[in-house]
C-alpha positions in Angstrom: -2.4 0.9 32.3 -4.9 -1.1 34.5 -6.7 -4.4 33.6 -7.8 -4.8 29.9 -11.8 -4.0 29.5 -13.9 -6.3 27.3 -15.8 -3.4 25.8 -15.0 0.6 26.6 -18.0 2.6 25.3 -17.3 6.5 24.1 -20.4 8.7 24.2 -22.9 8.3 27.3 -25.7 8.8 25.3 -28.7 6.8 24.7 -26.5 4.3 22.0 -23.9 4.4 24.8 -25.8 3.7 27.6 -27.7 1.1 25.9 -24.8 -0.5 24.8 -22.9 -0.3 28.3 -26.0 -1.9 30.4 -26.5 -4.8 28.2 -23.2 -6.0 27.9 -22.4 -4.8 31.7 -25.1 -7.3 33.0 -23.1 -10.0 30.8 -21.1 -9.9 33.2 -18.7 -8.2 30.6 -16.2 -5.1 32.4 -17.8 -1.8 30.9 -16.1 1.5 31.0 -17.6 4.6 29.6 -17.0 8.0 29.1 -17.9 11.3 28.1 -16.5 14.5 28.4 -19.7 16.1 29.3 -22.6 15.1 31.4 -24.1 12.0 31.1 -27.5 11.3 29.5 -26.4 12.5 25.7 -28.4 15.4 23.5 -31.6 14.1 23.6 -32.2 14.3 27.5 -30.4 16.9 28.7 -29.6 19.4 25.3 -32.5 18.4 22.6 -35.5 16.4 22.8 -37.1 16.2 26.0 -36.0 19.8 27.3 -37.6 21.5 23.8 -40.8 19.5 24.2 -41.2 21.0 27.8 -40.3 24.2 26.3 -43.2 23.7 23.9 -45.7 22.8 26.1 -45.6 26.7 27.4 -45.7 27.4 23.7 -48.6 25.1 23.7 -50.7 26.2 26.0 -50.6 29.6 24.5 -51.2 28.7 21.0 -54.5 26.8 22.0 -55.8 29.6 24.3 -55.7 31.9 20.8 -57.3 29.0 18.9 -60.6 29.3 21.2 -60.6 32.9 21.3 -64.4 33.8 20.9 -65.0 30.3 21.0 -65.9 30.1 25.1 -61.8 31.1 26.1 -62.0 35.3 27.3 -58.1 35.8 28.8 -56.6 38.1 27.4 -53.5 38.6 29.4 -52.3 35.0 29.5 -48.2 34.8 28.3 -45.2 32.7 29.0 -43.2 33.5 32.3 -39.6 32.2 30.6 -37.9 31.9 33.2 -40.4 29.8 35.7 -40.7 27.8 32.3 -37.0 27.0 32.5 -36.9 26.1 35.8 -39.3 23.7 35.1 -37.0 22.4 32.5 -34.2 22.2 34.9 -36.5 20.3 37.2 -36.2 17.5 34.7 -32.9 18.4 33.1 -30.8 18.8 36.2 -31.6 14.8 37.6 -30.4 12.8 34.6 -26.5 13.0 34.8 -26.7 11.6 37.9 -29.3 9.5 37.4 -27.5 7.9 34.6 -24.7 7.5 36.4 -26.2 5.5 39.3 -27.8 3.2 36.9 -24.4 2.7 35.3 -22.9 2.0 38.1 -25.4 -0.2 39.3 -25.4 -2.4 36.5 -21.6 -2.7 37.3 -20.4 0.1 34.4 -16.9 2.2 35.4 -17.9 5.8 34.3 -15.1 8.5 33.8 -15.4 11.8 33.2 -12.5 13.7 30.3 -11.8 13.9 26.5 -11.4 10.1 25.2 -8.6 9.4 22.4 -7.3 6.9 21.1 -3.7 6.3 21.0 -3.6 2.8 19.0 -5.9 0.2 17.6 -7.3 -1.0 20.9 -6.1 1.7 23.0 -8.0 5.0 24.4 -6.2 8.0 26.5 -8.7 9.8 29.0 -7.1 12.6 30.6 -3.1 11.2 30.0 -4.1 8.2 31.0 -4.3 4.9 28.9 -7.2 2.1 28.9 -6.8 -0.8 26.9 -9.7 -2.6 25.4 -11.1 -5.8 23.1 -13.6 -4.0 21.9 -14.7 -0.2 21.2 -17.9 1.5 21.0 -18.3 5.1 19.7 -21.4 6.4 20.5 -20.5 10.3 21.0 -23.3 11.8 18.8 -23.5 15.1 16.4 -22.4 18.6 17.5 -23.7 21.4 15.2 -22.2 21.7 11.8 -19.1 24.3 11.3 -20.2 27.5 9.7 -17.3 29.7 7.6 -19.4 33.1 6.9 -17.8 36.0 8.4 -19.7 36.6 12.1 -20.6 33.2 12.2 -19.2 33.4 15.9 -21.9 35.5 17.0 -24.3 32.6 16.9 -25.4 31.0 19.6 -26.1 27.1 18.8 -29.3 24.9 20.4 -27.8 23.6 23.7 -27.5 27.5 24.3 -30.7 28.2 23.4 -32.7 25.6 25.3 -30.6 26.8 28.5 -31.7 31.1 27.9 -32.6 32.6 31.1 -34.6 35.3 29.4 -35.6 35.5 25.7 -35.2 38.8 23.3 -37.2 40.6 21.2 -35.8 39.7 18.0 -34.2 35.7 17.2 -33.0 34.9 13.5 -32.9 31.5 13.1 -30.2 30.1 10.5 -31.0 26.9 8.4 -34.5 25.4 7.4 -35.1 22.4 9.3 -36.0 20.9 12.7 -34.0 22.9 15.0 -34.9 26.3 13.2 -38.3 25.5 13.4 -39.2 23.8 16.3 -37.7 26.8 17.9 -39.3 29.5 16.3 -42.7 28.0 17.0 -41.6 28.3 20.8 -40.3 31.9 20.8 -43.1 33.2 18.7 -45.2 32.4 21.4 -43.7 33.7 23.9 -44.0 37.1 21.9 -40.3 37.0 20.0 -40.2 38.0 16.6 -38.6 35.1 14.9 -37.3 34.6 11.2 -36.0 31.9 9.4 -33.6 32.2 6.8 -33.1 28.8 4.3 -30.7 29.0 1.9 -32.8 26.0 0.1 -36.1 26.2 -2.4 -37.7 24.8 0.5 -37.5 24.1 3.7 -37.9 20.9 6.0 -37.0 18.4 2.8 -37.4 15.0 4.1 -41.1 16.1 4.5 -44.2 15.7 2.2 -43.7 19.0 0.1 -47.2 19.8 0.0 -47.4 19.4 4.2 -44.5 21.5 4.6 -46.3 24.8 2.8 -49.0 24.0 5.2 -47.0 24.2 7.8 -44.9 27.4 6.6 -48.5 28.9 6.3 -49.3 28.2 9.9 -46.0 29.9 11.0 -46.2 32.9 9.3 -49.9 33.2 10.9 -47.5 32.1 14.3 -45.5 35.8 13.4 -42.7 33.8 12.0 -41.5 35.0 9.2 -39.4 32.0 6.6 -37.1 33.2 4.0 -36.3 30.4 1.8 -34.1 30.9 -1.4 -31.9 33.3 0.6 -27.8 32.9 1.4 -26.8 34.1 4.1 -23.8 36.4 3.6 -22.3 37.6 7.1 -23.7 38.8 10.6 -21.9 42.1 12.5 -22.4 42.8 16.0 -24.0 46.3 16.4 -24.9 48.9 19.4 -28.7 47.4 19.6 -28.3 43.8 18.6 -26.7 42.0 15.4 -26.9 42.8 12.1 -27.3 39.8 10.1 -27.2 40.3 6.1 -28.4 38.0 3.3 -29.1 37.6 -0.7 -32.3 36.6 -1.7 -33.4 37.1 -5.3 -30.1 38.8 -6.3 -30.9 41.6 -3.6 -29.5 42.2 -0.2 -31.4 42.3 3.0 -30.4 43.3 6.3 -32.5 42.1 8.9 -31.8 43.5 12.7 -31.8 40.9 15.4 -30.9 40.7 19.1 -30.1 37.0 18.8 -29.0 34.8 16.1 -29.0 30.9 16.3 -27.2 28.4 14.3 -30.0 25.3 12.8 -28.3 24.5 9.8 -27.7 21.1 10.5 -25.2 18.7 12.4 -22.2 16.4 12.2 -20.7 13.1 13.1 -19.1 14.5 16.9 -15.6 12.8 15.8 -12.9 15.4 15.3 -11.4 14.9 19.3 -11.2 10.8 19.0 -8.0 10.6 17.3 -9.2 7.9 14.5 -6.7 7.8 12.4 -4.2 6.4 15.0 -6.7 3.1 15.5 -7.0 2.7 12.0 -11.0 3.9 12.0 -12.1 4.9 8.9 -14.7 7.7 8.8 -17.1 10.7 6.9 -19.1 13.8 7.2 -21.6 11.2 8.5 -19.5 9.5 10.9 -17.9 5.9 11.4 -17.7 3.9 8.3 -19.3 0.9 9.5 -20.9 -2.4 8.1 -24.7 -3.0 7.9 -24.0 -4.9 11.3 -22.1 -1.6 12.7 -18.5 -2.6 13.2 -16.2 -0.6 11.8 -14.9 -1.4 8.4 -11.3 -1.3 9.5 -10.8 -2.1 12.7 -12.5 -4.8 13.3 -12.1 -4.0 17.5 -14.7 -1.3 16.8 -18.6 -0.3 16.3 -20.5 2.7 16.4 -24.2 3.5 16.8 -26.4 6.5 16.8 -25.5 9.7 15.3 -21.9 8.7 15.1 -22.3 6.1 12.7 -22.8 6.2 9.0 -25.7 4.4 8.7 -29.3 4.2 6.9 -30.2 5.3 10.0 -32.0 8.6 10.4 -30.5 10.6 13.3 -32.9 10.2 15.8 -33.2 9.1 19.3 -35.0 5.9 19.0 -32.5 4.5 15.9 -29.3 5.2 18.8 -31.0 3.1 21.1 -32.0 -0.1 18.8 -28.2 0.7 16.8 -26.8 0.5 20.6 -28.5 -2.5 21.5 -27.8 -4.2 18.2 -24.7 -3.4 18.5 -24.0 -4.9 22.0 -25.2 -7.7 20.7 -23.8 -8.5 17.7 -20.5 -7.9 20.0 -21.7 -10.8 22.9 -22.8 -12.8 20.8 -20.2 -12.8 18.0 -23.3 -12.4 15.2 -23.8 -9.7 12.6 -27.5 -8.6 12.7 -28.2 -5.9 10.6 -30.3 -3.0 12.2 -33.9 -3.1 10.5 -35.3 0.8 9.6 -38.7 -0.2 8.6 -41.7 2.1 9.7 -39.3 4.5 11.4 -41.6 8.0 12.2 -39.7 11.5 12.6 -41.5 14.6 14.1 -41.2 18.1 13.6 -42.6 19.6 16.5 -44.0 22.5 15.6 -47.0 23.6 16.6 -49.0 21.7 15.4 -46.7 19.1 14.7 -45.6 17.5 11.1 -44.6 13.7 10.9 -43.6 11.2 8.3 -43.2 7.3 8.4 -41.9 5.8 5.3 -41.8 7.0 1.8 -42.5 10.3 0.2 -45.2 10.4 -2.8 -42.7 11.3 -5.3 -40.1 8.0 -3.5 -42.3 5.8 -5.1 -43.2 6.9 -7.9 -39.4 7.0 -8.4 -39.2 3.6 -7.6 -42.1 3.4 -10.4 -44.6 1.3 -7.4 -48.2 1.7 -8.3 -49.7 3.7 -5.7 -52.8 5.2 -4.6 -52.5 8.5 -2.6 -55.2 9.2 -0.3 -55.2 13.1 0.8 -57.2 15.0 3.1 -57.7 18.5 4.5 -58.5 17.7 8.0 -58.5 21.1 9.3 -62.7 21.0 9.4 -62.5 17.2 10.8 -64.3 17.2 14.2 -61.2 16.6 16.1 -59.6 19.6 14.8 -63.1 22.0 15.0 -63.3 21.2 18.7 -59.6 22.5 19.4 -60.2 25.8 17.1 -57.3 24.5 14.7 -57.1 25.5 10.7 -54.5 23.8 9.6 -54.3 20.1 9.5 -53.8 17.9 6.8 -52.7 13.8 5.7 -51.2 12.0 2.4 -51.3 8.2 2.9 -49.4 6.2 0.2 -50.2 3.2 -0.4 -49.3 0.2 -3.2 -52.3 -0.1 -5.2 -51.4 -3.9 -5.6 -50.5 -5.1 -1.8 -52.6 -2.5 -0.5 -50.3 -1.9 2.3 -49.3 1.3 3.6 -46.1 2.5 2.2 -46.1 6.1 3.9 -47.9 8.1 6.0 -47.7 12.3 6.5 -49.8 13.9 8.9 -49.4 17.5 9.9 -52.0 18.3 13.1 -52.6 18.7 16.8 -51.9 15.0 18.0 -51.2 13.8 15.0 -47.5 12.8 16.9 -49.6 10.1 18.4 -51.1 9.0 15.2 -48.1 8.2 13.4 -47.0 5.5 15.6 -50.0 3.5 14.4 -49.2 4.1 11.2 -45.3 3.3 11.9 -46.8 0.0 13.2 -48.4 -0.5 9.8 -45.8 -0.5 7.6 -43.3 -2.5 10.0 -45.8 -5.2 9.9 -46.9 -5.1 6.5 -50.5 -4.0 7.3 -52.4 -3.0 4.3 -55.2 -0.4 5.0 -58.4 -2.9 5.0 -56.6 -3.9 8.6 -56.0 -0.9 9.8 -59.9 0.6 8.7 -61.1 -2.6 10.7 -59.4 -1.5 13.4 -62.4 0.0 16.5 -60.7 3.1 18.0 -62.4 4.8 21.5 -64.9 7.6 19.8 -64.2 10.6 20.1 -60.2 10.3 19.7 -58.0 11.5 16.8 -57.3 8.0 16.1 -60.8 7.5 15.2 -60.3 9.7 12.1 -57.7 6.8 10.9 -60.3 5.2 8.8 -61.4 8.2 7.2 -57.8 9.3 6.4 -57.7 5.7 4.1 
């Protein structure tokens, strides 16, 4: 056993990274690891990869919008595979790229399956590093399925790495994964379906939105099953066979590809917990509001490895991992702050959310005045060719600040961060109307959204 570390960080993510670098140029000895390559889900296996996926998708999608409106090419289609390689092009750079900035900042980096083998000790590859402090940061892998034929899925790190796409995808679970990707294939001319075993899909979404949205994807040629249980998939000659219940009848759907988007889990089964005394869930480490683990005292967690408020998102790893770093150098307890957090489904176009749902706060019994709006004949949506487009804002009808915020649009990505500002400052919506924006943008339809 070598030199004792002042912090050893599990999961070179963007929590673990974060984490590593700050406390690294403390002066603090860092080591790190990860058993795959470094840069986490988000660069290399979610995120950034599917958005350059969807810009093909993209391009596509508006071509059709302006058909007869001045746009004539007919024959225009993804090329998959040039469209992966221009995924690689930004893919294939991060490991290393991490790695060098690890190092630089003075970080030891190892490569292997991390364990721990006591309280403040960790085994990487049969050999033993002993540490004051801990860090997990390794993530979410995608939930265990138990239906027969559930190996014949393929999950989403394989589908963002096809080198050719089929004819046919199912895609299994109703949420971000599911649809995200089904708005890519469809475009590239896959016949996608979506089978949700719940009433509805996408339910941390305005209800109302998401039927837009399940309306724009079935004009997309993607079909969504909601309501239906999915029973078991058989590999056949031509494909898969994948059989569900919907309405107390079977249906048998034929696919050549099947992929699993019915949710994710804490990624802690390999780290040995129980031998450190770390108490954990289905959502991860059992942590304080600061993050330090509620029984071992040597340990935090950030990201989607923690049970937090948190939602699992790239931006909440990176302010849990430098909170966390913190609240280790400095000896404090500062509690993460979730205010005005947005979330994006990117689908084409996208759906966001920052703060509560309409039915939240009347829950909470707030007095609120909602403000909706069918924007799909707004200028900013005519001049693209899009019909579908729509906003709820909720606001309290005795602050008069903005309490949520649901846009589904083209670029309406962008306008939720203004929005997101909002609330985490306690705007109400006289400031934001007063607000001049550059004419003609889609943030100039803010004020008329109020």
């Amino acid at each position: 056993m070598d030199e004792e570390y002042d912090l050893f960080v599990i999961g070179a993510g963007m929590a673990g990274t974060t984490a590593a670098n700050k406390c690294a140029a403390r002066g603090w000895r860092v080591g790190i690891v990860d058993a795959l390559p470094y840069g986490g889900t988000c660069a290399l296996r979610g995120c950034d990869p599917k958005k350059i996926l969807r810009r093909g998708a993209e391009v596509i999608d508006a071509a059709n919008l302006m058909r007869d409106k001045g746009i004539t090419e007919d024959r225009l289609s993804i090329d998959w595979a040039a469209l992966m390689r221009h995924k690689r092009g930004f893919t294939d750079a991060v490991p290393q790229g991490m790695e060098d900035e690890l190092t630089g900042n003075g970080v030891e980096i190892f490569h292997g399956t991390a364990r721990f083998t006591g309280p403040n000790l960790l085994s990487i590859n049969g050999k033993e590093h002993q540490a004051k402090r801990f860090l997990i940061a390794t993530g979410a892998r995608p939930r265990a399925l138990t239906f027969p034929g559930h190996e014949h899925l393929i999950d989403s790190t394989d589908f963002l790495d096809l080198d050719s796409l089929p004819q046919r995808i199912v895609f299994i679970g109703g949420g971000f994964i599911s649809f995200e990707f089904a708005h890519i294939a469809a475009r590239a001319g896959v016949e996608c379906v979506i089978i949700d075993h719940g009433e509805r899909p996408l339910k941390e979404f305005d209800p109302d939105l998401v039927e837009d949205l399940i309306h724009r994807s079935e004009q997309a040629g993607i079909q969504v099953l909601s309501n239906t249980t999915l029973t078991h998939v058989r590999r056949t000659a031509t494909g898969l066979e994948v059989t569900a219940e919907k309405d107390g009848k079977t249906l048998t759907l034929g696919a050549d590809l099947a992929v699993h988007g019915a949710g994710r889990t804490a990624n802690l089964e390999t780290l040995n917990l129980e031998v450190a005394n770390i108490a954990s869930g289905p959502r991860g480490v059992t942590v304080s509001g600061h993050l330090q683990s509620t029984t071992n005292p040597s340990v935090f967690a950030a990201g989607d490895a923690a049970d937090t408020p948190g939602k699992p998102l790239t931006p909440v790893a990176v302010f849990e991992g430098k909170i966390a770093a913190s609240n280790m150098l400095k000896g404090i307890t500062t509690v993460p702050d979730y205010t005005g957090v947005p979330t994006t489904v990117f689908t084409i176009p996208e759906l966001n959310r920052v703060g509560v749902l309409e039915q939240e706060a009347r829950d909470r019994g707030i007095d609120i005045v909602v403000e909706t709006n069918d924007t799909s004949g707004w200028y900013s949506n005519y001049r693209v060719g899009e019909t579908t487009a729509s906003t709820k804002i909720i606001i309290d009808k005795t602050t008069n600040k903005i309490l949520g915020a649901h846009l589904l649009g083209p670029g309406y990505a962008e306008l939720i961060n203004i929005f997101a500002l909002a609330i985490k400052l306690g705007l109400t919506s006289k400031q934001l109307k007063s607000m001049t924006a550059t004419y003609p943008s889609i943030g100039s339809d803010l004020g008329s959204m109020l």
